[in-house]
SETITOR-535414 format. One line per 2 residues: number of its first residue (from 1); their letters; for each residue y, z, x of C-alpha. Coordinates in Angstrom, 2 decimals. Last residue first. Layout:
NUM) A) Y,Z,X; ...
//
This chain:
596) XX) -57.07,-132.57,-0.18; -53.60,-133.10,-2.59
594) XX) -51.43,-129.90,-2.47; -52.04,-127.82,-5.57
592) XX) -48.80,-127.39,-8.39; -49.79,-125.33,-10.97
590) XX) -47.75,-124.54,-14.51; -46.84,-122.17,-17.11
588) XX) -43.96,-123.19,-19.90; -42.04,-120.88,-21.63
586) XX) -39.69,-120.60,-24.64; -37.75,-117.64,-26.63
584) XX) -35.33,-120.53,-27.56; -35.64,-123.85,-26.45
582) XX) -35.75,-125.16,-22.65; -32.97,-128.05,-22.35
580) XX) -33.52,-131.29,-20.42; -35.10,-132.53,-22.30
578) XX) -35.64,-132.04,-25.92; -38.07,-129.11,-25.72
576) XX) -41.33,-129.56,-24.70; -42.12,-126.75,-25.52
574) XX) -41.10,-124.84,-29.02; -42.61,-121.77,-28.06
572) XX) -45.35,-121.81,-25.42; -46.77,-123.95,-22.77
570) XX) -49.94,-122.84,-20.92; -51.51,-124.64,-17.76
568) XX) -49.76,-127.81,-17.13; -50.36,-129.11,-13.81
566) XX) -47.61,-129.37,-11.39; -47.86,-133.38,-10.12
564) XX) -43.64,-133.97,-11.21; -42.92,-130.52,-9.18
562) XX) -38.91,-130.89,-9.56; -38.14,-134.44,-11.71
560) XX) -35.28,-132.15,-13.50; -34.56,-128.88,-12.12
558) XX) -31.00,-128.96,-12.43; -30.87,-130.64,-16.02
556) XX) -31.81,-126.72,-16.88; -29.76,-126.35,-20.10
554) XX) -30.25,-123.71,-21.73; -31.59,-123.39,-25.72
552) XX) -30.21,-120.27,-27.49; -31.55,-117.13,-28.91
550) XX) -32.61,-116.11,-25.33; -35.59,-115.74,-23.00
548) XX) -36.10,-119.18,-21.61; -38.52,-119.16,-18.97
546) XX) -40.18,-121.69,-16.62; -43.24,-120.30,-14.42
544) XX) -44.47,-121.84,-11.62; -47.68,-121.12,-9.59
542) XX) -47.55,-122.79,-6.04; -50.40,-124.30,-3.91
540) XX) -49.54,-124.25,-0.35; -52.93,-122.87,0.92
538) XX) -51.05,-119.15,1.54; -49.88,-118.85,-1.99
536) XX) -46.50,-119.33,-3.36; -44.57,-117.92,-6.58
534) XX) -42.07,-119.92,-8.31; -40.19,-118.53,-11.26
532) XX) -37.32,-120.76,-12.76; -35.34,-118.42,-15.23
530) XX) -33.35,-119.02,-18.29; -30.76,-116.76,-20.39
528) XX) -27.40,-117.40,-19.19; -27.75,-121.00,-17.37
526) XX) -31.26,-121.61,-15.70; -31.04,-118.32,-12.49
524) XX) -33.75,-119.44,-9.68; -36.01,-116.77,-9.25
522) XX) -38.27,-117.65,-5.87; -41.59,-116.25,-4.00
520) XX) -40.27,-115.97,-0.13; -42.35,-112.70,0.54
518) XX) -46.31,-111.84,1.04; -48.13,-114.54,-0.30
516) XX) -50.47,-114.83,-2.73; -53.87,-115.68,-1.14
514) XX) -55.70,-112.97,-2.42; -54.60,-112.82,-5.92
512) XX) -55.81,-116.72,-6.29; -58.88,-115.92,-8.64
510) XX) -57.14,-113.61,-10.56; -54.23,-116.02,-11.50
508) XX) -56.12,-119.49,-12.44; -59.38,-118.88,-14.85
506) XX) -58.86,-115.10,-15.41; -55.31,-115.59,-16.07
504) XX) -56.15,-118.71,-18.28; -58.75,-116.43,-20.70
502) XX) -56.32,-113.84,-20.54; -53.38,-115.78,-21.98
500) XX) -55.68,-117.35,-24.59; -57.32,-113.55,-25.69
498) XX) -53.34,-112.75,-26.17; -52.43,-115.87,-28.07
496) XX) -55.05,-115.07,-30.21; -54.38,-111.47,-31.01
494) XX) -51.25,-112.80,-31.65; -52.08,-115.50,-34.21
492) XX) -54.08,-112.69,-35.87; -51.69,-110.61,-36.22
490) XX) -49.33,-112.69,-37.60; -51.83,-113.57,-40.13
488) XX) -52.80,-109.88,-41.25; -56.01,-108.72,-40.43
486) XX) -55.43,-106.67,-37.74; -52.66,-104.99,-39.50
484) XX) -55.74,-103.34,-41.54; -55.94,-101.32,-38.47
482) XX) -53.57,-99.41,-39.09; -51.60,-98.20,-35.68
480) XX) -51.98,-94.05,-35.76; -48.83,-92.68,-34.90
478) XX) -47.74,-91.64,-38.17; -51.19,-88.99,-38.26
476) XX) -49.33,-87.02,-35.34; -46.24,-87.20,-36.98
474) XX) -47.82,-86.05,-39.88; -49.00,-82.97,-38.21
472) XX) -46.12,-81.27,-37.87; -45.18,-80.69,-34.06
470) XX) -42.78,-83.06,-32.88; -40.88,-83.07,-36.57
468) XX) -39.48,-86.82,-36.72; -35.59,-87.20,-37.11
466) XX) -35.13,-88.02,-40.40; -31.86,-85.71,-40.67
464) XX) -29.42,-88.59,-38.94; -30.79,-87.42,-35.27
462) XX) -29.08,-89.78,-32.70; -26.86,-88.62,-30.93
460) XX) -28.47,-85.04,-31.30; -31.15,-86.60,-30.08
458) XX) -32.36,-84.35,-26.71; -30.68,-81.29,-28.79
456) XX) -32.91,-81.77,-31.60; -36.16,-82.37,-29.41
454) XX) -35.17,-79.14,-27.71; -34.99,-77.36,-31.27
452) XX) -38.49,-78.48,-32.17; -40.08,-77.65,-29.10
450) XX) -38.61,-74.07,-28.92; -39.55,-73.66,-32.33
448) XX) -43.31,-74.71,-31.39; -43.20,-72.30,-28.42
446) XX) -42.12,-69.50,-30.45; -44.63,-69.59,-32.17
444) XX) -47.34,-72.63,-32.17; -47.64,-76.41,-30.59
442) XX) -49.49,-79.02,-32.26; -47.69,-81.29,-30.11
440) XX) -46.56,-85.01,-31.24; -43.92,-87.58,-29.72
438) XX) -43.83,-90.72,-31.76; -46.10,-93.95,-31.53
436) XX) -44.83,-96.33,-34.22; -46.63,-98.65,-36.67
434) XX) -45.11,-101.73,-35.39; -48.00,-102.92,-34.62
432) XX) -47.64,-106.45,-32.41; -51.66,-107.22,-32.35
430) XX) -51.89,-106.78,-28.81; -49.45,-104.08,-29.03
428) XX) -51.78,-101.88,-30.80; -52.57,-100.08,-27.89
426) XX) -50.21,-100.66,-24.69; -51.19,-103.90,-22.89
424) XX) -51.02,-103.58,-19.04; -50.76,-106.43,-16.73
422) XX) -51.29,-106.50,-12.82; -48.05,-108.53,-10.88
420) XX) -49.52,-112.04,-9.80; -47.49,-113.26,-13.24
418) XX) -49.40,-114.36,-16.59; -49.87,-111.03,-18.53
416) XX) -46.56,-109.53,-18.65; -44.88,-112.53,-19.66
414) XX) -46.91,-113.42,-21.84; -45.72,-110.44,-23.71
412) XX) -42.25,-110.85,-23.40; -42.15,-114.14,-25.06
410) XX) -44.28,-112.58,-28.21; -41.56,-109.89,-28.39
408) XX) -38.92,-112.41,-28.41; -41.04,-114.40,-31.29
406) XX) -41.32,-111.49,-33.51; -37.78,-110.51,-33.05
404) XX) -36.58,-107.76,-31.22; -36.20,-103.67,-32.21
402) XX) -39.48,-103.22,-34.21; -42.09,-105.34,-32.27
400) XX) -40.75,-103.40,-29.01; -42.27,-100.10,-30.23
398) XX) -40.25,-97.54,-32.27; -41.13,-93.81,-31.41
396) XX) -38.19,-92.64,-33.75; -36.33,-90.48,-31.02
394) XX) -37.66,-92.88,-28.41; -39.93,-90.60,-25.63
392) XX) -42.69,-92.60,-27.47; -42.36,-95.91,-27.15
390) XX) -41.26,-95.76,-23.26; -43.40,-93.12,-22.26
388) XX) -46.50,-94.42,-24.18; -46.28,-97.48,-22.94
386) XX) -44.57,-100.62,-23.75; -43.71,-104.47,-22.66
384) XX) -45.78,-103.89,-19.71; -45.77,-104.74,-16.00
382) XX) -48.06,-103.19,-12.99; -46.82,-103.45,-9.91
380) XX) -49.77,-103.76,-7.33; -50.24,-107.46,-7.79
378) XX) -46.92,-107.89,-6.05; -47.49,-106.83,-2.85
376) XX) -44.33,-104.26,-2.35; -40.84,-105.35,-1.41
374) XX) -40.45,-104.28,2.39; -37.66,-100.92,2.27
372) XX) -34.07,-101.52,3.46; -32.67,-101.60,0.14
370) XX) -34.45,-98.33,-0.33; -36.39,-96.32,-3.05
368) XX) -36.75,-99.92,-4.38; -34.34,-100.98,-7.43
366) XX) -35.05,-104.12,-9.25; -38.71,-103.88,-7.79
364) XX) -41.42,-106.62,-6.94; -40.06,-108.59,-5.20
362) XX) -40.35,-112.06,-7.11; -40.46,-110.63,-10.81
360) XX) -38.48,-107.98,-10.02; -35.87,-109.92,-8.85
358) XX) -35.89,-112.56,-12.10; -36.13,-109.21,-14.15
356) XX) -33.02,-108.19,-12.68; -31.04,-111.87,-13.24
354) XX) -32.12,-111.27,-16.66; -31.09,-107.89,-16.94
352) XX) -27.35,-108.69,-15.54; -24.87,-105.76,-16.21
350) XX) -27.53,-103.58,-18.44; -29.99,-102.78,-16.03
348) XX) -28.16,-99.31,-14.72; -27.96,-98.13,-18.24
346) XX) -31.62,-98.31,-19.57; -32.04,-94.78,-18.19
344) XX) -29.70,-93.38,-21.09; -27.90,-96.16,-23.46
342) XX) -28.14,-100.06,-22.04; -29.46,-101.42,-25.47
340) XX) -28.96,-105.04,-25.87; -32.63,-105.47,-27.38
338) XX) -34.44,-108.37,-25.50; -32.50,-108.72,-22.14
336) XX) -32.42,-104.80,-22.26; -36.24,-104.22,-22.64
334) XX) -37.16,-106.82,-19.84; -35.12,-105.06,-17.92
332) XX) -36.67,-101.61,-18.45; -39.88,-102.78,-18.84
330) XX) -40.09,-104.88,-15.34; -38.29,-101.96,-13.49
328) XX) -40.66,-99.26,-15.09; -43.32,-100.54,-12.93
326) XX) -46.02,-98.79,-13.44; -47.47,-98.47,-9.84
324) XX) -50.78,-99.92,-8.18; -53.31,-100.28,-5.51
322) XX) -52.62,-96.87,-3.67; -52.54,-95.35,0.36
320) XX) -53.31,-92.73,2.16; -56.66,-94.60,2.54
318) XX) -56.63,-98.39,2.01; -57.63,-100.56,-0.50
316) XX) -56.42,-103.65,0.00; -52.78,-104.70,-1.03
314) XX) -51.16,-101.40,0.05; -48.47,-98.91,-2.12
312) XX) -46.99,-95.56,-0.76; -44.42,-97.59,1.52
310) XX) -43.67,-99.81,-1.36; -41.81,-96.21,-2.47
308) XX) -40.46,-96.66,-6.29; -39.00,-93.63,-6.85
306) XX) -39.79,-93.12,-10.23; -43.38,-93.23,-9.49
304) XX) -46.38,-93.17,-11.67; -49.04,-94.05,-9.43
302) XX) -52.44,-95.71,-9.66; -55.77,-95.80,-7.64
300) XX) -58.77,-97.73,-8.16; -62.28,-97.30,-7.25
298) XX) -64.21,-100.39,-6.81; -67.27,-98.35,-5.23
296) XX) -69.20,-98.87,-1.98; -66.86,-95.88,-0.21
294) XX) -66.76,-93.51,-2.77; -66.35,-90.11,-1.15
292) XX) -63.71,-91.28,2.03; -61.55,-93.21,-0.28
290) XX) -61.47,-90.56,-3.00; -60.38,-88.43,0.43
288) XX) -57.87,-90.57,1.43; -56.29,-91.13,-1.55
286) XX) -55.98,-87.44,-2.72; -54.71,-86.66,0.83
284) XX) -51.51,-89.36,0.92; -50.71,-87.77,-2.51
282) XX) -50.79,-84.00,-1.58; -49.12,-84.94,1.84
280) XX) -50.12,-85.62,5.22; -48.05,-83.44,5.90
278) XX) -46.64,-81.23,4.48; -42.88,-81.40,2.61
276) XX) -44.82,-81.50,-0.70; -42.73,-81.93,-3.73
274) XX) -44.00,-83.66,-6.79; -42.08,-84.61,-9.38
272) XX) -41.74,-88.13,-7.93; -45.58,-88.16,-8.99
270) XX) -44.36,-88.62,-12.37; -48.61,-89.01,-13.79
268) XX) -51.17,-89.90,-11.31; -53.17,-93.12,-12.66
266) XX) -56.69,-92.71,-11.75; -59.66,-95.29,-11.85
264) XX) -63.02,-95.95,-12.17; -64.17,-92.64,-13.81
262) XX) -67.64,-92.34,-13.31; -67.37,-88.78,-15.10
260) XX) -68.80,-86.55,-12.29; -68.18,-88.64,-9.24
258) XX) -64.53,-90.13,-10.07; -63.77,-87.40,-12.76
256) XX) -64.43,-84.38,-9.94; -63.24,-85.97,-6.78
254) XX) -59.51,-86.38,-8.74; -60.31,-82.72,-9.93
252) XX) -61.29,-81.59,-6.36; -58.55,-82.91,-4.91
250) XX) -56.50,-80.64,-7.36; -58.19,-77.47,-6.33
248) XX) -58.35,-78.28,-2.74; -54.46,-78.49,-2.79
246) XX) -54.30,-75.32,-4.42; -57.14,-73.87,-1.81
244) XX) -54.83,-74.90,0.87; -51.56,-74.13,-0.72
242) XX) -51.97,-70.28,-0.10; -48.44,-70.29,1.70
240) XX) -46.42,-72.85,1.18; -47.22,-76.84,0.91
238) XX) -48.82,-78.21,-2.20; -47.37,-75.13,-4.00
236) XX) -47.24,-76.93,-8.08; -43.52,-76.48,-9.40
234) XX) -43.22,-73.80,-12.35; -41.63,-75.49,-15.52
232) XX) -41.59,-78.57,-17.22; -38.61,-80.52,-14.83
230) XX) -40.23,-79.25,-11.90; -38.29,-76.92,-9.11
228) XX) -39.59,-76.14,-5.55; -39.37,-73.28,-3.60
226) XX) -42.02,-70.08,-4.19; -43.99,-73.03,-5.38
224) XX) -46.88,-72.26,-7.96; -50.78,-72.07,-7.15
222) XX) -49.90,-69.13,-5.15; -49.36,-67.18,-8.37
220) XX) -53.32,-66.85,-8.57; -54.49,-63.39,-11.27
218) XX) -51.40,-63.42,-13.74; -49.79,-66.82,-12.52
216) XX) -53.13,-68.66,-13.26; -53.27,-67.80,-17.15
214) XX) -52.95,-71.56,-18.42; -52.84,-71.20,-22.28
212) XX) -49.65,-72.25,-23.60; -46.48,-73.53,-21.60
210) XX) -48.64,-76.69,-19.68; -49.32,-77.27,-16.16
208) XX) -47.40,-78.69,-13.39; -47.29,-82.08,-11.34
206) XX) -50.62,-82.97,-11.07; -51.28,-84.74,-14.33
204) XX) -54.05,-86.88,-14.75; -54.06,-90.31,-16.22
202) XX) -57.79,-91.73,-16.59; -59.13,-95.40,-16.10
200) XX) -62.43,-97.05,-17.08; -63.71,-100.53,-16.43
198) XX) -65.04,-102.74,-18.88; -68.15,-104.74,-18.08
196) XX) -69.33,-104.43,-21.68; -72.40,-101.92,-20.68
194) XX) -70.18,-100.43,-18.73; -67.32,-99.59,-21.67
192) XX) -70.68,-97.78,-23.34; -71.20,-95.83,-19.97
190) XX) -67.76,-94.44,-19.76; -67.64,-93.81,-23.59
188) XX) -71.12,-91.92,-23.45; -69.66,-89.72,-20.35
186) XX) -66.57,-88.95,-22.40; -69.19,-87.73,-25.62
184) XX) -71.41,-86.08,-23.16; -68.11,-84.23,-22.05
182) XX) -67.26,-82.79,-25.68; -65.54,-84.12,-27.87
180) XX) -61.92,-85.24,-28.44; -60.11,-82.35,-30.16
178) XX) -62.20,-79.74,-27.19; -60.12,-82.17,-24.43
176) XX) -62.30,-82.64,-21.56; -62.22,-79.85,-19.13
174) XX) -61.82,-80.28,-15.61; -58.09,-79.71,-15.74
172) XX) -58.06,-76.84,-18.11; -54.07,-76.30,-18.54
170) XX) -53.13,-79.60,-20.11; -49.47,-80.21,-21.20
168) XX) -49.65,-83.67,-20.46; -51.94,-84.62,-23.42
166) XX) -50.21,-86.31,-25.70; -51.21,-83.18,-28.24
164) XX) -53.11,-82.59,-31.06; -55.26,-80.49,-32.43
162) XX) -54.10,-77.71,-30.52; -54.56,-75.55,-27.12
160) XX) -54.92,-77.40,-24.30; -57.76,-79.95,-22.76
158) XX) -57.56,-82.32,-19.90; -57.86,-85.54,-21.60
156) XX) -54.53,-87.48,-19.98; -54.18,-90.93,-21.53
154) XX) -56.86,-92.83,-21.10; -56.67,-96.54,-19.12
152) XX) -58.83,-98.82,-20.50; -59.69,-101.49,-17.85
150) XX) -61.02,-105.01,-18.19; -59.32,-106.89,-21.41
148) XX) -59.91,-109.93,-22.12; -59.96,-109.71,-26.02
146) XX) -63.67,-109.83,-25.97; -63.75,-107.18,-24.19
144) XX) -61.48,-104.89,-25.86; -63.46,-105.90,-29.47
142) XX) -66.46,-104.04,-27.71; -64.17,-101.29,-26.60
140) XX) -64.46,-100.49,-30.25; -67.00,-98.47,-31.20
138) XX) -66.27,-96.23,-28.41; -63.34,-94.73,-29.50
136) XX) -65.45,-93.32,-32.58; -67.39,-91.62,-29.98
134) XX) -64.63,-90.76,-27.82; -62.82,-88.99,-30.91
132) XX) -59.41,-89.45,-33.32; -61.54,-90.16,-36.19
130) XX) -58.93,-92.59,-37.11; -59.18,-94.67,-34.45
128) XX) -56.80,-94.87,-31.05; -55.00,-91.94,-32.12
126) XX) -56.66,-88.83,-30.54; -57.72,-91.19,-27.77
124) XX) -54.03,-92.57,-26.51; -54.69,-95.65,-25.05
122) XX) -53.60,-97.55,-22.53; -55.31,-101.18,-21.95
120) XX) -55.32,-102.24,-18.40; -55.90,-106.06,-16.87
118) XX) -57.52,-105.76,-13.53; -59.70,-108.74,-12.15
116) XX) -57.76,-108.32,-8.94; -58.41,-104.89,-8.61
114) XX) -61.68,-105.37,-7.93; -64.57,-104.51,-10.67
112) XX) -66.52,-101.43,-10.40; -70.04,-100.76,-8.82
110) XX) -72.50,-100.70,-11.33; -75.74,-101.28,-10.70
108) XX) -76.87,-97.62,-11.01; -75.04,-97.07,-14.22
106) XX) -77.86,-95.92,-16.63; -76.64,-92.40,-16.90
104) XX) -78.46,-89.28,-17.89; -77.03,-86.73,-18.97
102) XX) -78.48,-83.18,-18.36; -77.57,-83.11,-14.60
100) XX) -73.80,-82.27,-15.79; -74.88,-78.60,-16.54
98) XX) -72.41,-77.00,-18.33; -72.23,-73.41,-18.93
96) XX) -68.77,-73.16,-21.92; -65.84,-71.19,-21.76
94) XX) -65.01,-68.68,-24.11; -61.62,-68.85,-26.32
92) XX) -57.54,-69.28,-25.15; -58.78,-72.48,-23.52
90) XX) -60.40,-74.42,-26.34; -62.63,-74.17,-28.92
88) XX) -65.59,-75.52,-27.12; -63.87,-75.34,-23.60
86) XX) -65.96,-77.40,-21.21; -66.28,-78.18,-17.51
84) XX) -64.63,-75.09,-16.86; -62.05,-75.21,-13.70
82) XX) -59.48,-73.34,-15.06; -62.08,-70.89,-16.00
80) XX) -61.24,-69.04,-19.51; -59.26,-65.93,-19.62
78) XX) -59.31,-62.44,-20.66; -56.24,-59.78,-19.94
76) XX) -57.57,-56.22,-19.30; -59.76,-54.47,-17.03
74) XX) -57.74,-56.16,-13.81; -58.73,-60.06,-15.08
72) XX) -61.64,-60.18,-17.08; -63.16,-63.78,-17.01
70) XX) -64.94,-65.58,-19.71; -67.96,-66.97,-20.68
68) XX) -70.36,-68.98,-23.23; -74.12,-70.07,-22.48
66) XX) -75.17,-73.62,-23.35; -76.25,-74.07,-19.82
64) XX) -78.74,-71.60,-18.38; -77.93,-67.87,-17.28
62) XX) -81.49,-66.49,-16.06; -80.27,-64.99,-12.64
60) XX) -76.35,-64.22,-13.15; -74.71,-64.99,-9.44
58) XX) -70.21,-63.62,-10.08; -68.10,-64.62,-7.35
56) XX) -64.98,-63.50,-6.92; -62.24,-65.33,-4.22
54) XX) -59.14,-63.97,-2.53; -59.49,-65.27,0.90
52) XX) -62.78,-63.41,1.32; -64.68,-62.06,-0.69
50) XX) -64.70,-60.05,-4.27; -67.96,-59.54,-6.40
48) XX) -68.16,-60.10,-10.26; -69.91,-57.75,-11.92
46) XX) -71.62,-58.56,-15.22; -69.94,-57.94,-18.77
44) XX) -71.03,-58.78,-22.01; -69.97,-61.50,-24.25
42) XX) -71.23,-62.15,-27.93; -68.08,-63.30,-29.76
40) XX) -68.69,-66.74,-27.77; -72.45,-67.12,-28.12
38) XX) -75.03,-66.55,-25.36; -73.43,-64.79,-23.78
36) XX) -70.71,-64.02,-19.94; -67.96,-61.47,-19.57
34) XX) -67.46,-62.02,-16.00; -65.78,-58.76,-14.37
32) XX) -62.68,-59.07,-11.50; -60.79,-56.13,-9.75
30) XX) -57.85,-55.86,-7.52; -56.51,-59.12,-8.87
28) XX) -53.94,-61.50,-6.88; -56.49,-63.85,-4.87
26) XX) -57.54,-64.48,-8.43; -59.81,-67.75,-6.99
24) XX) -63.00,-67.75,-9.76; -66.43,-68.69,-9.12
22) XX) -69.78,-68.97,-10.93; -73.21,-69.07,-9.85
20) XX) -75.81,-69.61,-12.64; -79.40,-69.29,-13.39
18) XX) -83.00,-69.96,-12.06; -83.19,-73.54,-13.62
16) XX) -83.91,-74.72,-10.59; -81.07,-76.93,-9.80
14) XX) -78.65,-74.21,-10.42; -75.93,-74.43,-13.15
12) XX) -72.70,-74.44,-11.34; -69.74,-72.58,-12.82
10) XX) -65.99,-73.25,-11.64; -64.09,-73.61,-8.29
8) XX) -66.31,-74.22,-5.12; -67.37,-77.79,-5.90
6) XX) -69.95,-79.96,-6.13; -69.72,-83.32,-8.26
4) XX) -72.59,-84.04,-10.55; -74.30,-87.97,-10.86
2) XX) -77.67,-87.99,-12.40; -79.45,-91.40,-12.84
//
């Protein structure tokens, strides 16, 4: 099968073989030339024609994929096509023709998975294997699947200058990162995780581009508010004047990995950095037009939202709307309880985090956007003991498996697999790495000093002289987990008790998703440390969790001879305990089903 996605930003090899048409929006140039070859340091120019609402168009009879261009903005300043489907060597050289008809996919009986079924798996590509590539990343989405796992979620590919980079500093959106491959090697990693049933997630960034390389302000400043802020620079204009074709540009990109790349999923990245006072708005649009295109797929939508808005999130697909949200809330609590730390962001959960997490586990959010607001279904929170934001905006990158003890972390980790909320493991957590994940740029000039001394002044609490160098390479090669951890005992045992916990989610949780009901789940508080979850479903049957996540055993003689006919599904730590206390770092999973 072929799948391309047509659009009016970028280079489209004709079906006929006849040539090219390409298209660039400089509503701010006065004149336009495509330097177009066959190689990148052999360019010459063809006109490019101006018309209407500030678009050039450049139709080159004979061009065929393979060939290399660039645009001339004004006689002078060359730059690549934000909306290339390839950079070779990245965006500050040539783009490259690509014409997505030349791979062929095998893919026409897939149709997703529902969200029910979802259990993520972030991953960073440049670091997930030592190659640091899709194809090597491919090779091992087989050992995914057997874990249990059904989505891998990538972190942003959109390609930037540099080797290396987290990758939300991308300034060629439909571009595949040039470190990682190029797109045959993404499409060959969709269709290998299809072959294993795995589903496959990307993070984009809509919020702003990167420092280095994006050349839109020279020939298209209306692709930057005139009145709204962003914490990395110029705010995106979803809503002043020229917005339209911005807005188009960036529903285009979601539109563009769904159809193009058989991308299963997106997770927009710190979409409360978005301002957009139109309406409907940027985010409400993106939904309802992925809706609208792929209406007999599973495709899944995912926010990043600070502001936790239930109003944004639905338990069925629905457009406008989207299936899940990290939720911070469930980390950040879950973080304290374990660690004691209540500096920066973690402040606000320090008071009580157990009687926090006992909320969030119930209704969703510790802290909604208001107190007013309806608690959001629960399987569209998505809980983690780390992600990349959490591990690596640490000064030292430390994951949870370095700051609590082995058997806390291990407690925390069931956790976020066996509740109605949707898990996510970070990678190498499944194993409990404690190889770090640090911040990394391979950022140059006066950029890379400016990096440098911001990470400084961001830790200057904290920075004893060891403090890791953001853009020398090491740190990039430090936050690659070894595998040879893998094979280590503990790791082992882990790895186990993670395929186990799937295994019994898959059996009893996914299957029931649908009948979970909407409010009146419980947290009752077990003395300082202990919680007694019960969450009900619409047929009476009731999935109970009983949690001790402390040093110390409680004493929860309250509950005793509650549920008697529960069946036992999972019991872990030292359970049963000597009744009626729960041990340390203990918990015990149950069932109760009303009699026929």
């Amino acid at each position: 099968m072929k799948h391309a996605h047509a659009m009016p930003f970028g280079a489209t090899v004709r079906a006929d073989g006849s040539g090219a048409d390409l298209h660039l929006w400089a509503p701010a140039a006065t004149e336009v030339a495509l330097l177009l070859g066959p190689t990148a340091d052999a360019l010459a120019p063809v006109p490019a024609a101006r018309a209407e609402g500030g678009w050039w168009h450049a139709a080159v009879d004979g061009a065929a994929a393979g060939a290399r261009y660039q645009w001339r903005i004004d006689g002078g300043q060359r730059v690549s096509d934000p909306a290339a489907r390839e950079n070779p060597d990245g965006p500050h050289a040539p783009s490259r023709l690509v014409d997505p008809a030349a791979f062929d996919w095998n893919d026409a009986g897939w149709t997703g998975r529902p969200w029910r079924e979802t259990v993520l798996y972030e991953l960073h590509v440049g670091t997930f294997t030592a190659e640091g590539t899709f194809d090597a990343a491919a090779q091992r989405l087989e050992e995914l699947a057997a874990l249990g796992i059904t989505a891998v979620e990538l972190m942003p590919v959109a390609d930037l200058p540099g080797r290396y980079n987290w990758g939300y500093d991308g300034v060629a959106l439909f571009a595949p990162a040039h470190s990682y491959g190029p797109p045959e090697s993404m499409k060959a990693f969709v269709e290998r995780a299809r072959q294993l049933g795995l589903m496959v997630f990307l993070d984009v960034v809509y919020n702003h581009f990167g420092p280095d390389g994006n050349w839109l302000g020279l020939y298209a400043p209306q692709f930057f508010s005139a009145t709204h802020a962003s914490p990395w620079g110029q705010a995106i204009n979803f809503d002043g004047d020229g917005s339209a074709t911005v807005r188009e540009f960036f529903i285009h990109n979601a539109l563009y990995w769904i159809e193009e790349f058989r991308i299963d999923g997106l997770r927009l990245d710190a979409v409360h950095a978005i301002v957009d006072d139109s309406r409907p708005d940027i985010l409400e649009e993106i939904s309802s037009r992925v809706r609208a295109a792929q209406p007999h797929r599973h495709v899944h939508l995912v926010l990043e939202n600070d502001g936790n808005q239930s109003r944004r999130l639905a338990r069925q697909p629905a457009a406008g709307r989207y299936d899940g949200q990290w939720n911070d809330d469930f980390h950040h609590a879950m973080h304290v309880a374990l660690t004691g730390e209540t500096h920066r962001y973690y402040a606000r959960y320090g008071n009580d985090p157990i009687a926090l997490l006992g909320q969030v586990l119930v209704r969703g959010f510790a802290f909604p956007e208001s107190a007013d607001d309806a608690p959001p279904p629960l399987p569209a929170t998505i809980n983690y003991i780390g992600n990349h934001d959490q591990v690596g905006n640490r000064a030292r990158g430390e994951r949870l498996a370095a700051l609590a003890p082995p058997e806390a972390v291990s407690t925390a980790l069931l956790l976020a697999l066996l509740t109605p909320a949707t898990p996510m493991v970070f990678f190498g957590d499944e194993w409990g790495t404690r190889t770090p994940f640090l911040y990394f740029a391979d950022w140059q000039g006066e950029l890379r000093e400016a990096v440098r001394a911001g990470r400084k002044r961001e830790f200057a609490h904290d920075d004893d002289g060891t403090l890791p160098d953001p853009c020398d390479i090491a740190t990039f090669h430090r936050s690659h987990p070894d595998p040879a951890e893998r094979d280590q005992s503990g790791a082992g045992a882990r790895l186990a008790q993670v395929r186990q916990a799937l295994a019994l989610r898959r059996q009893w949780i996914a299957p029931r998703q649908e009948r979970l009901a909407d409010t009146d789940h419980e947290a009752l508080r077990i003395g300082a440390t202990g919680l007694h979850l019960r969450w009900h479903y619409r047929d009476g049957s009731r999935l109970l969790l009983d949690l001790n996540l402390g040093p110390d055993p409680v004493d929860a003689s309250a509950l005793a001879g509650r549920d008697p006919q529960a069946q036992l599904l999972l019991a872990h730590g030292d359970w049963p305990a000597a009744a009626p206390y729960w041990a340390p770092w203990s918990a015990r999973w149950r069932l109760f089903e009303p009699s026929a």
